[in-house]
ZAVEXVEX-749990 format. One record per residue (C-alpha): residue number from 0; residue in three letters; x, y, z. Coordinates in steps of 0.1 Angstrom, whole numbers. Layout:
+-----+-----+-------+-------+-------+
|   n | res |    xx |    yy |    zz |
+-----+-----+-------+-------+-------+
| NUM | ALA |     X |     Y |     Z |
...
+-----+-----+-------+-------+-------+
This chain:
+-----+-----+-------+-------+-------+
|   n | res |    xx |    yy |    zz |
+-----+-----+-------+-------+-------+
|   0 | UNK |   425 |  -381 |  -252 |
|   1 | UNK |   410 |  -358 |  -275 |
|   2 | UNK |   386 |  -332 |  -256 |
|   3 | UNK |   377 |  -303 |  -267 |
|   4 | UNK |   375 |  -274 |  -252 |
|   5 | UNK |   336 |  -265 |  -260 |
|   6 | UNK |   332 |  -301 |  -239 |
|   7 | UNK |   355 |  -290 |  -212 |
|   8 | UNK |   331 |  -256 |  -211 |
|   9 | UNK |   301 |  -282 |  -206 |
|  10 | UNK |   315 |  -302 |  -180 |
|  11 | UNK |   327 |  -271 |  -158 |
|  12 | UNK |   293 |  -257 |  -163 |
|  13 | UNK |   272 |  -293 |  -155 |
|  14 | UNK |   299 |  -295 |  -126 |
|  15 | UNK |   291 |  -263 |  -113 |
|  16 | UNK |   254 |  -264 |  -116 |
|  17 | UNK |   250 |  -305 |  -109 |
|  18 | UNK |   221 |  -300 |  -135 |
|  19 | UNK |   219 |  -309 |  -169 |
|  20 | UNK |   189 |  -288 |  -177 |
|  21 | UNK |   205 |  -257 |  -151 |
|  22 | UNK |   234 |  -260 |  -176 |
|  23 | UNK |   219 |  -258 |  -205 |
|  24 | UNK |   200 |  -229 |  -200 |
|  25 | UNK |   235 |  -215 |  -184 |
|  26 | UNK |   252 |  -222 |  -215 |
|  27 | UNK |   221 |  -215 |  -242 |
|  28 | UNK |   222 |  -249 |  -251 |
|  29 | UNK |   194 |  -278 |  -258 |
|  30 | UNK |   194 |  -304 |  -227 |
|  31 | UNK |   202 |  -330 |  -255 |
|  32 | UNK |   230 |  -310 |  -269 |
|  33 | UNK |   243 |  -306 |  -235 |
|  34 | UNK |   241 |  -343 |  -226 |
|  35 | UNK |   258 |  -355 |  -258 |
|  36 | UNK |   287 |  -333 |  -249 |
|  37 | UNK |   291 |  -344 |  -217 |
|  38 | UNK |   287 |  -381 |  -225 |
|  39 | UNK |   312 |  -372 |  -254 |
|  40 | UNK |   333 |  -361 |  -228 |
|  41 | UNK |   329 |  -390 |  -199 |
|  42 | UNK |   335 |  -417 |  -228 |
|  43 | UNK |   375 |  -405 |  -229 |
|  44 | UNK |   377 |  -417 |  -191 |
|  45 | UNK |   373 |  -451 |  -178 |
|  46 | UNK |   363 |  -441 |  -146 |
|  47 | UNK |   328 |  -422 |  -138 |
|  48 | UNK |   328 |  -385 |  -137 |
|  49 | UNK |   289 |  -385 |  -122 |
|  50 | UNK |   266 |  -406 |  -110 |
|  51 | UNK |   224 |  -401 |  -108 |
|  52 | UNK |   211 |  -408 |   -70 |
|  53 | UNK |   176 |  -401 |   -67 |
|  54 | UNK |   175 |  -389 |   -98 |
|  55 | UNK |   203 |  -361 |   -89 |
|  56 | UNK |   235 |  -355 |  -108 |
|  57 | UNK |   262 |  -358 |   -84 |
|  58 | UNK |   303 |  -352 |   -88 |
|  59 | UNK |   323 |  -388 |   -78 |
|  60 | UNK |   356 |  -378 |   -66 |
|  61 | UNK |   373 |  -382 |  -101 |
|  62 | UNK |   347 |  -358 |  -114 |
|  63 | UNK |   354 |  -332 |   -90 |
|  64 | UNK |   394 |  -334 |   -96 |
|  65 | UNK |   387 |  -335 |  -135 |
|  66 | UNK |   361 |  -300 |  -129 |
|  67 | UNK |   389 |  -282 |  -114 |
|  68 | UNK |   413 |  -294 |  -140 |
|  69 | UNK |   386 |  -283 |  -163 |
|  70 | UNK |   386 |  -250 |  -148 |
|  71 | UNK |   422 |  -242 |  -146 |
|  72 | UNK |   427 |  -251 |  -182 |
|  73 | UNK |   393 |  -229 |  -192 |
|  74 | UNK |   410 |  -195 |  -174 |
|  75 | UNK |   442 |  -201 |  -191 |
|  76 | UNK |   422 |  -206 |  -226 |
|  77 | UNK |   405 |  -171 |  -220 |
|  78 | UNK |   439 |  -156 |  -208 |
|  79 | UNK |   457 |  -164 |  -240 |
|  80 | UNK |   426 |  -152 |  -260 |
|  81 | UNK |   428 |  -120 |  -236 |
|  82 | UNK |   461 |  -114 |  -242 |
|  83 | UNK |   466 |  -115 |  -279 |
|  84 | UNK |   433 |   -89 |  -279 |
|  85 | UNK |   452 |   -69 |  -253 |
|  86 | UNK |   482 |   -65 |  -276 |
|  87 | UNK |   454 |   -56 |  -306 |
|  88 | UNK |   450 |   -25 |  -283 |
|  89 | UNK |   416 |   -39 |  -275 |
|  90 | UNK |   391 |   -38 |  -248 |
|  91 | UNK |   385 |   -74 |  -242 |
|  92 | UNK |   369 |   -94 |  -212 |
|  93 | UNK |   336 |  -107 |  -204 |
|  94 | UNK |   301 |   -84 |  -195 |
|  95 | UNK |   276 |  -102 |  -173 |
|  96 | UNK |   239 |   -93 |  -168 |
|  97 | UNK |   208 |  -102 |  -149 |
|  98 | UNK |   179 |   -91 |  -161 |
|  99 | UNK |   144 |   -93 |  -148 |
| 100 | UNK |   120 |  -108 |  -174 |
| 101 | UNK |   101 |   -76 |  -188 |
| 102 | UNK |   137 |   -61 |  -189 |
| 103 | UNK |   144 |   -82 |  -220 |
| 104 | UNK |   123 |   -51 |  -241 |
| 105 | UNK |   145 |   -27 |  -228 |
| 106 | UNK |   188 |   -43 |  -220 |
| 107 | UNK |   195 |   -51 |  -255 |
| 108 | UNK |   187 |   -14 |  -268 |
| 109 | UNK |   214 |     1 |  -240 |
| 110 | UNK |   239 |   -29 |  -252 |
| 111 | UNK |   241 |   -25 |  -289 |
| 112 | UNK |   257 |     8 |  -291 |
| 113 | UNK |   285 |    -4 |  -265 |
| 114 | UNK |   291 |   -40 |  -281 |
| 115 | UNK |   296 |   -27 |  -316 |
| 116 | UNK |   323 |    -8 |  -307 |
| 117 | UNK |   339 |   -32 |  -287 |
| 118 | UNK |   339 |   -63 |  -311 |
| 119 | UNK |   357 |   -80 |  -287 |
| 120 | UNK |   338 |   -82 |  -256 |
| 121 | UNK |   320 |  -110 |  -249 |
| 122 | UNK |   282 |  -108 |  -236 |
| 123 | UNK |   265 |  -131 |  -214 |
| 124 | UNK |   233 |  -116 |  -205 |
| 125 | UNK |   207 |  -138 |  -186 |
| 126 | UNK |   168 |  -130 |  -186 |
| 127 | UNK |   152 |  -148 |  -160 |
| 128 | UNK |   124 |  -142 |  -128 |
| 129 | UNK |   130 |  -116 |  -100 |
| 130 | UNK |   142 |  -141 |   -73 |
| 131 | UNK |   171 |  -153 |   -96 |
| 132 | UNK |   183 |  -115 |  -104 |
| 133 | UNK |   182 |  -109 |   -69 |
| 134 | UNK |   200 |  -146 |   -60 |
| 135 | UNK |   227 |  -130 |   -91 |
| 136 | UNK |   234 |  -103 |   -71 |
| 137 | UNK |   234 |  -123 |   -39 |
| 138 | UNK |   260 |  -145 |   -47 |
| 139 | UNK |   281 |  -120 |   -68 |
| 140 | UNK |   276 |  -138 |  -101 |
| 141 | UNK |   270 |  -107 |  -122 |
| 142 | UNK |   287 |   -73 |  -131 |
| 143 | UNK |   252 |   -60 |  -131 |
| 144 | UNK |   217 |   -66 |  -130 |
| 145 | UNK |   188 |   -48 |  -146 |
| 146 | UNK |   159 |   -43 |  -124 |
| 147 | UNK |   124 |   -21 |  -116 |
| 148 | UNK |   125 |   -22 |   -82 |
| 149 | UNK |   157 |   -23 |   -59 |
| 150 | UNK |   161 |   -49 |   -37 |
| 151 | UNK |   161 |   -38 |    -2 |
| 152 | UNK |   186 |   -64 |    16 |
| 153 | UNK |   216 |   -49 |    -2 |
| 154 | UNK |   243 |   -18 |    -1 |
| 155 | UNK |   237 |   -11 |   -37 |
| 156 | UNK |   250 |    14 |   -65 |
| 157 | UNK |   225 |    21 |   -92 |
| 158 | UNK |   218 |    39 |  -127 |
| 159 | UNK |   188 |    53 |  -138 |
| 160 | UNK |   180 |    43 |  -174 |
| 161 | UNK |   142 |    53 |  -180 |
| 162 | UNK |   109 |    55 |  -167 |
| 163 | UNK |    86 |    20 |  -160 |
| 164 | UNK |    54 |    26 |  -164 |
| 165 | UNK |    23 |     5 |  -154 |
| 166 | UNK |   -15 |    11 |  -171 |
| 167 | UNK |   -44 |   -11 |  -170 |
| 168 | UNK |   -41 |   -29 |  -202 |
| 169 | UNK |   -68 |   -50 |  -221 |
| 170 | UNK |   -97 |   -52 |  -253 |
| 171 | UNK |  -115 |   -20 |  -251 |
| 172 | UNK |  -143 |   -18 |  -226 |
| 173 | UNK |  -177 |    -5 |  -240 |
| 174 | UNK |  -184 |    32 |  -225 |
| 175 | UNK |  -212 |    15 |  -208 |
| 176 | UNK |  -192 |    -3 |  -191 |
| 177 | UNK |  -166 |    24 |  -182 |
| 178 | UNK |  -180 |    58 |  -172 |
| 179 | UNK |  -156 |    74 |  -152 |
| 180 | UNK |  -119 |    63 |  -138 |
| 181 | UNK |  -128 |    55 |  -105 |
| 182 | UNK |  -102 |    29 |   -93 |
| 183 | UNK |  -134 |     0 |   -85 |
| 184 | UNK |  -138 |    -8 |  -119 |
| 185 | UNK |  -109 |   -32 |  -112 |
| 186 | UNK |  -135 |   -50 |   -87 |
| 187 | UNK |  -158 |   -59 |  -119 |
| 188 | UNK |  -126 |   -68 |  -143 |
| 189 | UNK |  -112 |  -103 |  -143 |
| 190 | UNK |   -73 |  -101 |  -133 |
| 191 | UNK |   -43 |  -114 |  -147 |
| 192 | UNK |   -18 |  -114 |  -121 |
| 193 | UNK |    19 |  -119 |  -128 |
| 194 | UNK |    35 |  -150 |  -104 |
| 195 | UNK |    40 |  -142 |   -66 |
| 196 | UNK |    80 |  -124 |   -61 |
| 197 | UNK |    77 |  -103 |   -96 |
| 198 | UNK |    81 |   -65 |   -89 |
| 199 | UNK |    52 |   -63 |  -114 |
| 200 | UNK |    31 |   -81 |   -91 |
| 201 | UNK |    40 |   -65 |   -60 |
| 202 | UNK |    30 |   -28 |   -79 |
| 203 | UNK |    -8 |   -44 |   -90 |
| 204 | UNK |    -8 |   -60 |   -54 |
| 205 | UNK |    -4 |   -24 |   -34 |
| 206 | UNK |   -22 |    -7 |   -62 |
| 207 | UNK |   -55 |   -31 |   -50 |
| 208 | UNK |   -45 |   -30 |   -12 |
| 209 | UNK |   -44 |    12 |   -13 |
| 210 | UNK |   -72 |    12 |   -25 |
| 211 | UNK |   -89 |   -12 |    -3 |
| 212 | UNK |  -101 |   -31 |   -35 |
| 213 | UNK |  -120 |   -65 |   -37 |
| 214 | UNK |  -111 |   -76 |   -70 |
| 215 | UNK |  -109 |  -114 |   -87 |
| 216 | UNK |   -81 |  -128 |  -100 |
| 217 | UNK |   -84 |  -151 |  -128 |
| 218 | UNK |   -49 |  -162 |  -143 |
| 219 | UNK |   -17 |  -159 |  -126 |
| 220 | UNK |    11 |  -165 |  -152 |
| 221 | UNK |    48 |  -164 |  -153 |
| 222 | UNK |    59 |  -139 |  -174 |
| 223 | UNK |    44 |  -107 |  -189 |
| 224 | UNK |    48 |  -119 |  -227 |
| 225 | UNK |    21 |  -146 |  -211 |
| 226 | UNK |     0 |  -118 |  -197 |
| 227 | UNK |    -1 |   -99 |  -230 |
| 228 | UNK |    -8 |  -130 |  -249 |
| 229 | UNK |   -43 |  -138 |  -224 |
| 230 | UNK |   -57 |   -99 |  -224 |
| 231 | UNK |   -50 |  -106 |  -266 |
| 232 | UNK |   -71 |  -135 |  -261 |
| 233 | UNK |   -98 |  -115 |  -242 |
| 234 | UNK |   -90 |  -131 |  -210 |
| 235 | UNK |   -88 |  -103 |  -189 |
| 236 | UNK |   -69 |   -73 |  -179 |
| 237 | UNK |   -40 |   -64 |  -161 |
| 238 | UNK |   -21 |   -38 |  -148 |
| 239 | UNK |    13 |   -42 |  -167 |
| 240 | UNK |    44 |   -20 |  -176 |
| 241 | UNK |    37 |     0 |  -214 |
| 242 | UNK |    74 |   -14 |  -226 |
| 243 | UNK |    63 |   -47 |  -240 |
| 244 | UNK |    30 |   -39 |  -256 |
| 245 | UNK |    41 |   -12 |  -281 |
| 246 | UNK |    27 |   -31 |  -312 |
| 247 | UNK |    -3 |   -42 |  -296 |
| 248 | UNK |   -11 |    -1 |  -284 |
| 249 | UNK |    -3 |     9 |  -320 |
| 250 | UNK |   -23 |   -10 |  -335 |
| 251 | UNK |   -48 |    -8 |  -312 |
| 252 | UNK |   -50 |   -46 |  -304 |
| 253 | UNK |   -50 |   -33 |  -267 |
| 254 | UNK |   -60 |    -4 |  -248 |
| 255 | UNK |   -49 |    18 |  -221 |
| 256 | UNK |   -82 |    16 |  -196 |
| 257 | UNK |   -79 |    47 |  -183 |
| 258 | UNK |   -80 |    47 |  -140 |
| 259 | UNK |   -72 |    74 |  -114 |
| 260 | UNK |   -35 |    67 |   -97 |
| 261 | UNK |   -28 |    53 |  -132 |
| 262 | UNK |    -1 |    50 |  -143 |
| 263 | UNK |    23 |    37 |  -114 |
| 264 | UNK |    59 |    45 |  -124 |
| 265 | UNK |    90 |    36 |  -112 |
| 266 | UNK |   124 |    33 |  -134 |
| 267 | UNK |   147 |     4 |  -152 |
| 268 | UNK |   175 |     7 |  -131 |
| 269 | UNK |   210 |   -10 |  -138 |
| 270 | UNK |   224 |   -21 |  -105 |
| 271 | UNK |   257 |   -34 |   -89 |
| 272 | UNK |   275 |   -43 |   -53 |
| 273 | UNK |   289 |    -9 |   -38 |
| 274 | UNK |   320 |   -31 |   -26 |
| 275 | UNK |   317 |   -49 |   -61 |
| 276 | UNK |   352 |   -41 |   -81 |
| 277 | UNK |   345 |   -34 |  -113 |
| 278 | UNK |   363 |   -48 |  -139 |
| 279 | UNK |   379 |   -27 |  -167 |
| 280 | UNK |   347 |   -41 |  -191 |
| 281 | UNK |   323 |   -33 |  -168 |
| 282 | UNK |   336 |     3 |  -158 |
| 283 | UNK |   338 |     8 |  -199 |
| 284 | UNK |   300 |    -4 |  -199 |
| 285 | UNK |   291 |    20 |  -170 |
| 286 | UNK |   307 |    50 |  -185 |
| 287 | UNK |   292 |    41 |  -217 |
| 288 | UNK |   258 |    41 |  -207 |
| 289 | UNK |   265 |    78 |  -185 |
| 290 | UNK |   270 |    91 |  -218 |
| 291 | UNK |   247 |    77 |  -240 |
| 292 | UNK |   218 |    69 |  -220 |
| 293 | UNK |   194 |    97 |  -229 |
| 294 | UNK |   209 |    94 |  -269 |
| 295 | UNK |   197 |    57 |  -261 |
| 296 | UNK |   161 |    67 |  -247 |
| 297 | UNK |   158 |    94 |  -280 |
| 298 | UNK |   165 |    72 |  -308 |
| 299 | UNK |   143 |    37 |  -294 |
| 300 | UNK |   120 |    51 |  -271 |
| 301 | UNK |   105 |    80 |  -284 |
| 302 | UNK |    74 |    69 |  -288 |
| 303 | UNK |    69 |    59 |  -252 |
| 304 | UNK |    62 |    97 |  -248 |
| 305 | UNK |    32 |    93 |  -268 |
| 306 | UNK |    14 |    73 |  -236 |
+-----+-----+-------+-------+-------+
């Protein structure tokens, strides 16, 4: 036999999801890459390590012993790779994130200072929708996660990063249009709406229901680099967070709409498990960001001030 480890990695990771497309997202992978590997892999066995029913992957028995296998030989890979760094004098180990969508404009500027330092820490950072941060924490998948609102249903730590704040974003209105701020212009405005669980959606929603708004919602979309893309278009306007449309503000390819109650702020909060055990990586990472944090905020986002 002559597996790799890379195919080992893939089959773990198929095994674990029973999804070739879960995987490859997992693993930052194409689905064709992924599904080469693993057929790369299954041709070294005579005996079937999946089978599709129903058009689901599922484990045959085989599989499952050769996942476990494939996990025992994985940790000991890492552990060797650990070790020799630990004897560099190294901090060494995995960081793992969850971050919600619109979080992706502000993680990787409170990661760069730390990673560069510590060459040998490995990142795996995924962006994804509200639900599947909260499922990350959940299930104890993630040394932290980065979100704008905290869930409720868990005894959770947090750190304050910086503010999240939400305007009323589109193409400038003409004045005749908008003559004061009074909060029922939104009742004239097509809506973009975010999709139903994101914590951007759930601020616009109370926003409307406070108040006691009839508005019209015209797009819903899936993420706020959607949203921006439609009020570029002309579709609409929304009520979104300032942290992804910087360009767009500068340049004046968008406007702030100013409304009373506007803006509605809350923060980017980096969260974690109070029972979680951190590891030594993720301590590192946590003090890190204690005493860089506003250092950070002064060097990336100093033009958020401006708004």
């Amino acid at each position: 036999m002559n597996y790799t480890l890379h195919q080992l990695d893939v089959f773990a990771k198929v095994a674990h999801l029973q999804s070739v497309t879960k995987a490859a997202e997992a693993l930052h992978l194409t689905q064709p890459a992924v599904s080469i590997q693993l057929k790369n892999f299954q041709d070294q066995f005579d005996i079937p390590l999946t089978e599709i029913i129903s058009r689901r992957l599922y484990l045959t028995d085989f599989g499952r012993e050769i996942a476990q296998a494939a996990e025992k030989i994985l940790y000991e890979a890492h552990a060797i790779n650990d070790r020799t760094l630990a004897h560099k004098g190294l901090l060494y180990g995995k960081l793992t994130l969850s971050v919600v969508s619109t979080g992706k404009y502000v993680m990787p500027y409170f990661l760069s200072g730390f990673m560069q330092a510590h060459k040998a820490i490995e990142l795996a950072m995924d962006v994804t929708n509200r639900q599947k941060v909260v499922d990350s924490l959940a299930n104890n998948e993630v040394d932290f996660a980065l979100v704008s609102i905290l869930p409720g249903q868990f005894n959770l730590n947090y750190l304050d990063l910086m503010p999240n704040k939400l305007y009323l974003i589109g193409r400038r209105l003409d004045q005749a249009e908008h003559t004061d701020k009074d909060p029922r212009l939104l009742e004239t405005l097509p809506l973009i709406y975010r999709e139903a669980g994101s914590g951007t959606r759930s601020m616009m929603e109370t926003f409307i229901a406070d108040h006691q708004l009839v508005v019209r919602k015209r797009l819903e979309l899936t993420s706020n680099e959607a949203v921006k893309q439609a009020l570029l278009a002309g579709l609409g306007y929304s009520i979104m967070p300032l942290i992804g449309i910087r360009n767009e503000l500068l340049n004046n390819d968008l406007q702030i709409i100013p409304i009373r109650g506007l803006p509605l702020q809350t923060s980017w909060m980096l969260t974690w498990h109070k029972a979680k055990q951190l590891s030594p990586v993720a301590q590192a990472y946590l003090t890190y960001l204690q005493a860089n944090k506003e250092s950070t905020i002064q060097r990336w986002f100093g033009w958020y001030e401006r708004f």
